[in-house]
Structure formats: structure tokens, C-alpha cells
N, C-alpha and C positions, 0 to 999 in steps of 0.2 A: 601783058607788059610785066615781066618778072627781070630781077634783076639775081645776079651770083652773090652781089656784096648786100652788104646788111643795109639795109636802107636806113637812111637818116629817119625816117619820120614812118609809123604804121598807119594806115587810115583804113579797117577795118568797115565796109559796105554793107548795112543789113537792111533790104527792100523786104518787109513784112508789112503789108497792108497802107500803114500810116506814113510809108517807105520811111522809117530813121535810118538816117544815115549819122553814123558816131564815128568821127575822125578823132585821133591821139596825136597831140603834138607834143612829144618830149611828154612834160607831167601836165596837159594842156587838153582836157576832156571837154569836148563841147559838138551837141549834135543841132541840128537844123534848125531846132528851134529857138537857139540863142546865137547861131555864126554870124549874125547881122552883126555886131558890136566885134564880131574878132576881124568881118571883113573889111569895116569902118577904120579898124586901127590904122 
């Protein structure tokens, strides 16, 4: 899934082991183990 235009939002995937996964929203850093509280909003 690639896009030509600049994406709104970067959510960089890193599966190493403990699989973190670090999504960036705008200036909005938050990986797996705190996205309960961003997915509650």
C-alpha cells in the first residue's frame, strides 16, 4: 500500500522480537504499550 502523495500521518512498523510497533501521528509518539489510552480517546 504506497501512496504518490505525502501521506498525512507516518506509522513506521518495527516487529523485532517484543514486535514494537511506534506509530507517529503529527508530533503524537506512542507505541503499543501506551495506544490503549490514544485508542480510548
Amino acid at each position: 500500500m504506497e501512496q504518490t502523495t505525502t501521506p498525512v500521518y507516518e506509522a513506521p512498523v518495527v516487529l523485532d522480537g517484543g514486535a514494537v510497533v511506534m506509530v507517529t501521528l503529527g508530533t503524537n509518539n506512542f507505541d503499543t504499550a501506551d495506544d490503549t489510552e490514544y485508542k480510548n480517546a
